[in-house]
N, C-alpha and C positions, 0 to 999 in steps of 0.2 A: 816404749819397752814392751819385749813379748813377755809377760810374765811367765808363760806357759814352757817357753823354750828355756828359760832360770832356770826357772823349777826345776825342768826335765834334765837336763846337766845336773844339777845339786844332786838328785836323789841316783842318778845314772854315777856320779863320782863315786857318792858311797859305797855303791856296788861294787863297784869295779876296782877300784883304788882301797877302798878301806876292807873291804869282803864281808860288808855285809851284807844282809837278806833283803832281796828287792821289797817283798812282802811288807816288812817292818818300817823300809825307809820311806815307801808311799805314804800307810799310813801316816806314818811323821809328820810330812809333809805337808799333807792333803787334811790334816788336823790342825795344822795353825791358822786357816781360817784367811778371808781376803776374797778379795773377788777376782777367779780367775775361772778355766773350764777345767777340775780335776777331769773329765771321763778324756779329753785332751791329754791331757799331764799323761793319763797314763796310756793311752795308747801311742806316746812317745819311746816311753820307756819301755813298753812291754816289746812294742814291737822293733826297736834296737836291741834288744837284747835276745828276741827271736828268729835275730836276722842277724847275729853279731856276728858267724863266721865269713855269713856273703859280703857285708858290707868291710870285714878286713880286705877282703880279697877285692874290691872295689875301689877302696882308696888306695892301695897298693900299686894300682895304673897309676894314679898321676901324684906320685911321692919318690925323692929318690932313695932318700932312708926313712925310718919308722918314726912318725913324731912322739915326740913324749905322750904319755897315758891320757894328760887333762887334752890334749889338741886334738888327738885319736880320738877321742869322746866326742868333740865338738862336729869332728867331720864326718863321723856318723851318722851324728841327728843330721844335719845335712842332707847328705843322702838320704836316708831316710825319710824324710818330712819331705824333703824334693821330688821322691817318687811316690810318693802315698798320699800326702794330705794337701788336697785343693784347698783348703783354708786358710791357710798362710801363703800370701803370694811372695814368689821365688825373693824379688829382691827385700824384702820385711824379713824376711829367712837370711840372708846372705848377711843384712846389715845387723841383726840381733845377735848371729854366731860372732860376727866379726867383734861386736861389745862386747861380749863376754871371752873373745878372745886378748883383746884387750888388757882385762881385768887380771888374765892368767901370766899373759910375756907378752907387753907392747910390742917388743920385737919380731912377734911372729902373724902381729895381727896381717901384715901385706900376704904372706905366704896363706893364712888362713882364708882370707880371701878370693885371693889365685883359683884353689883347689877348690873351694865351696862352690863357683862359680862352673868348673869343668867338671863337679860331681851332679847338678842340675841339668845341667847343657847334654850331658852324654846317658845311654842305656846302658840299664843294671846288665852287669854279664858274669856267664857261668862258667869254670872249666868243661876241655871239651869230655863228651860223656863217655868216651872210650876211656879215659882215666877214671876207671870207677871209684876207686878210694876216692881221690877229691872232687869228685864233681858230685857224688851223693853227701858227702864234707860239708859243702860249701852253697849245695841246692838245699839240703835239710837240716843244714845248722848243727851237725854232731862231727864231735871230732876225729880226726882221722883214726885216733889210735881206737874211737868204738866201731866204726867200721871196719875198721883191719879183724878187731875181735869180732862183730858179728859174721863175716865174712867167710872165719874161720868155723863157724857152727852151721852156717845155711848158705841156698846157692844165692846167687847175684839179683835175681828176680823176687825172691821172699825179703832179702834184704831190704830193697828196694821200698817194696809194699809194707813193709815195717816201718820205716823213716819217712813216708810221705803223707804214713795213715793220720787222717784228717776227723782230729775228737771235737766234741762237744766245748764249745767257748764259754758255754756257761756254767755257774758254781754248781756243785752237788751239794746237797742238804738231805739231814733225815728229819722225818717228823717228829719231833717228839708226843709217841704215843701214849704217854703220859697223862697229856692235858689236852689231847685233840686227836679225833680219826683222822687218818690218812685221806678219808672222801670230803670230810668237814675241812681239810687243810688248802683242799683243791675247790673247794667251791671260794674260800678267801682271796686264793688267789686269783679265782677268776672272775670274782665281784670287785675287784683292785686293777683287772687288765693288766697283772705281772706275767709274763709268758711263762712257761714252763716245759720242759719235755720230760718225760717217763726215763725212770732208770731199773734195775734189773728190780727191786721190789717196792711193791705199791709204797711204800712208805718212804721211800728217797726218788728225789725227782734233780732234775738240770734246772736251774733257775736262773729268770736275771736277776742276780742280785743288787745292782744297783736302785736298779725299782722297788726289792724287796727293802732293803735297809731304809728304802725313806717311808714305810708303814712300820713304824716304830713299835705296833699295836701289835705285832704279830710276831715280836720278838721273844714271847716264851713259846711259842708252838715250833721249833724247828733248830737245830745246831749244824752246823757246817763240819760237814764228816767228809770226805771222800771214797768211794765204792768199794777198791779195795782194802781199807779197813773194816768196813761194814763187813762184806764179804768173808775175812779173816774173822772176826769175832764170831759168824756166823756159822762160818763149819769147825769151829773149834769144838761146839757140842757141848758147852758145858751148860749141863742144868742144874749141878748140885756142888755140893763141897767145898773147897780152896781153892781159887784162882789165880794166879803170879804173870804178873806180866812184866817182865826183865828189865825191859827199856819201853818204857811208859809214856814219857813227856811225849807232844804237849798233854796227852790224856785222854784223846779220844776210842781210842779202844778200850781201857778201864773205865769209863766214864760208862760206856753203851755198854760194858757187862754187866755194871755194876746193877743193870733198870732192874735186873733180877733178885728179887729180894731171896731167892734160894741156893746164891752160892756170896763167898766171902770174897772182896777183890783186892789183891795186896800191890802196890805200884810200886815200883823203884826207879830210881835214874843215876846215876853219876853225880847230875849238875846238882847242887842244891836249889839254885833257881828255877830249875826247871820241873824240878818236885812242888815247889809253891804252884806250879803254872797249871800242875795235875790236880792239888788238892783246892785251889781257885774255881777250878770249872766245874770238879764235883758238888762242892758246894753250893755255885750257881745255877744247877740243875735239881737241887738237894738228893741226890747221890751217898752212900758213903762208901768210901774207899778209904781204906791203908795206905799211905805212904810213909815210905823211909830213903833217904839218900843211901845209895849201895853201887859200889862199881860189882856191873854183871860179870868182870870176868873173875871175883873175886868170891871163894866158896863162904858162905855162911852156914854154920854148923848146923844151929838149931833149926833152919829150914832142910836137911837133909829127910826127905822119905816125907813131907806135911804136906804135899798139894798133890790134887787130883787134874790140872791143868796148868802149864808151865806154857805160858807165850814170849817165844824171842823174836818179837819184830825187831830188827837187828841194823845198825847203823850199816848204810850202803851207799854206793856210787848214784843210786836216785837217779839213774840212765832211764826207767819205765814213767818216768813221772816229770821227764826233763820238758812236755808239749806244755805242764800246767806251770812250772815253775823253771824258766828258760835262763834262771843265773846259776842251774846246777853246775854246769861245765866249765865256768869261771874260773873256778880252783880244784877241776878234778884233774888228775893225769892216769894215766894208765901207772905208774907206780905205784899210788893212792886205792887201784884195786886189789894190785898186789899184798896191799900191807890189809888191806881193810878185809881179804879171802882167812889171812890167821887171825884177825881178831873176831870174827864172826863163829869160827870152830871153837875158839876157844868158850865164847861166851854160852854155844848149844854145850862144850861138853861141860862145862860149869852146872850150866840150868839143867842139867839132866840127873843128877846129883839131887835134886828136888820132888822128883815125882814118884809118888807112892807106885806101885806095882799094879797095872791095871792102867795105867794115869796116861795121859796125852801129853805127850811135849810138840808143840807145834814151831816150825821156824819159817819164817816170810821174813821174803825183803822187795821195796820198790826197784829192782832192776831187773833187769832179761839177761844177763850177762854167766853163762854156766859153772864160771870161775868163783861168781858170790853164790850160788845156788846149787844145782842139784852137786857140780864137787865138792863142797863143803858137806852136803847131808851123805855124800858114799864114803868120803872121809874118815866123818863124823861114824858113820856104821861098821866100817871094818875094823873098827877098837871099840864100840858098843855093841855087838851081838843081841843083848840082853830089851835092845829096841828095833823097831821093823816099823816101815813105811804103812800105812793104812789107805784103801779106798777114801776119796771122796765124790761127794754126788754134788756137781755144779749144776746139773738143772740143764737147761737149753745150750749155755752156753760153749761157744767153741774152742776148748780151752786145751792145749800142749801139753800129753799125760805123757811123761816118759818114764815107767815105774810108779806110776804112785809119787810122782814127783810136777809138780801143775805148773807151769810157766804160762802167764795170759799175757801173751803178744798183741800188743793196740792195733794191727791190722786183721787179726784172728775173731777178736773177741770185742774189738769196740770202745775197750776201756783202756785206761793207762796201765802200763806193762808194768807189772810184779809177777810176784811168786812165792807158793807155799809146800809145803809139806810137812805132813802128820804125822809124826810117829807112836806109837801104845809101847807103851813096858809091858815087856814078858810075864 
């Protein structure tokens, strides 16, 4: 038995089938212990789920209707593991999917076999590329209806270089400069032979984290952040006063304000779980932060006119960030943008209702998508007057200013695609 190809169904079903977060159910998994190869395990899973729109469009040839969810799962890893990993030789592959097809409908084990066997045997193939919508679909794993939209904002050839752009495999972390320099953190890791590459400042780097997590010793010097959060808390500008940050969970942006013992940071979420998740990690940093469970689209009185900085990182389609976390498109549709472009206005013109006169209301979100972004903040303006867009200064970086409105595109700027914009009360 491959315990590795189990696994990798088990934690692939929950994805897929239950919706949840791949993130969650590796660890799960990869926590119960046993002797198997997790860094295997997961480049099962990550990379079926990195490749989930090609390999539809791959068993598709040799199916003549769609198999139920658990058997579409099975012929994936297939394929999959067929085309990529020399370590499991083809027929150990065939006869493992075939067990665990088994286990799902005896009935389909002959069928599951058939196809497993012509999904090895034959070359991965692509629509042809004069169909641009599906063949950049189906080459870069995004679905057709974000192509159709980005399509509609840029010409064929930026599209292109936008969906192909090729980021950094490894984790981001910040140092915590708290209890260690930023030079002090790098020589650790280089007396441990953990690789690393540089990120936009000295204090956050690309790590392998697998190497990192097994020096256990070096787990209070550094938190796993990603750049643009860093980056957002970093031109928000706050060095004094009240700080609110709307939608807060899991915490990493109120957490890295908080290093500041010269302003006050107040967290809120929706979930009440997810407020524990904020006021957890403050504490395991020893941090302090405010939190309260609050739906942001919902006005609170006694905070009208009391902060000096109002942050809406704002629930989104997570299109700019889909290279790190490839179960985003799972369950999004292009409807899902629609609904989530008025709950984004609403929640800026909520939070705006909170900032003293002078004060910064800032709004980011992880997509590239114009419909959650810069429409929402002209929206957002032509019934706020009383707010205006502000200058920021990114430094080197190659970043899409259209007004005073910043969209970092990952073939532009290197990093995973978001967006911000700053607005100051009159």
């Amino acid at each position: 038995m491959n315990k590795e190809l189990n696994l990798a169904y088990e934690i692939l079903s929950k994805v897929v089938i239950d919706k949840s977060y791949v993130s969650i159910e590796l660890n799960k998994c990869l926590n119960k212990g046993g002797t198997y190869n997790s860094a295997l395990v997961t480049k099962i899973v990550y990379g079926v789920l990195e490749n989930d729109i090609a390999l539809d469009y791959f068993v598709a040839r040799f199916v003549k209707k769609q198999p139920s969810m658990p058997i579409l799962i099975l012929l994936k890893i297939t394929a999959f593991v067929g085309h990529n990993i020399n370590s499991i030789p083809h027929y150990a592959l065939v006869n493992e999917i075939v067990s665990i097809a088994k286990k799902i409908d005896v009935h389909q084990a002959g069928f599951v076999n058939a196809v497993s066997k012509k999904l090895i045997s034959e070359q991965m193939t692509y629509p042809n590329p004069k169909d641009k919508i599906k063949y950049l679909s189906v080459r870069y794993n995004y679905p057709e209806w974000v192509i159709t939209e980005l399509l509609k904002e840029h010409d064929e050839q930026f599209v292109e270089e936008l969906v192909s752009a090729e980021l950094s495999t490894k984790t981001h972390i910040r140092v915590n400069l708290d209890r260690v320099s930023a030079d002090d953190f790098r020589v650790m890791l280089d007396d441990r032979e953990i690789g690393y590459e540089t990120s936009y400042y000295d204090y956050t780097l690309y790590v392998d984290y697998a190497k990192l997590l097994d020096c256990g010793e070096l787990k209070e010097y550094y938190v796993v952040q990603g750049l643009p959060s860093i980056i957002t808390c970093n031109v928000l500008g706050a060095d004094h006063g009240n700080v609110l940050d709307v939608c807060s969970a899991p915490g990493g942006k109120s957490v890295y304000l908080a290093h500041n013992r010269n302003i006050n940071v107040f967290a809120c979420d929706i979930h009440p779980h997810r407020v524990d998740l904020v006021k957890k990690y403050a504490e395991s940093v020893g941090v302090k932060v405010r939190t309260c469970v609050q739906d942001a689209t919902k006005l609170v009185d006694k905070w009208i006119g009391k902060f000096d900085y109002v942050m809406c990182d704002v629930p989104c389609s997570n299109i700019g960030v889909s290279r790190k976390k490839p179960d985003v498109f799972l369950n999004k549709t292009k409807e899902d943008m629609n609904t989530l472009s008025g709950l984004q206005l609403k929640i800026l013109e909520t939070a705006s209702n909170y900032v003293v006169s002078g004060g910064i209301l800032q709004y980011s979100t992880c997509t590239i998508l114009s419909k959650e972004n810069k429409c929402v903040i002209d929206k957002f303006l032509k019934s706020h007057p009383e707010f205006e867009l502000t200058p920021i200064d990114f430094g080197d970086i190659n970043i899409h200013n259209e007004d005073n409105k910043y969209t970092f595109y990952p073939n532009m700027t290197g990093t995973e695609g978001f967006f911000i914009g700053r607005l100051r009360k009159k």
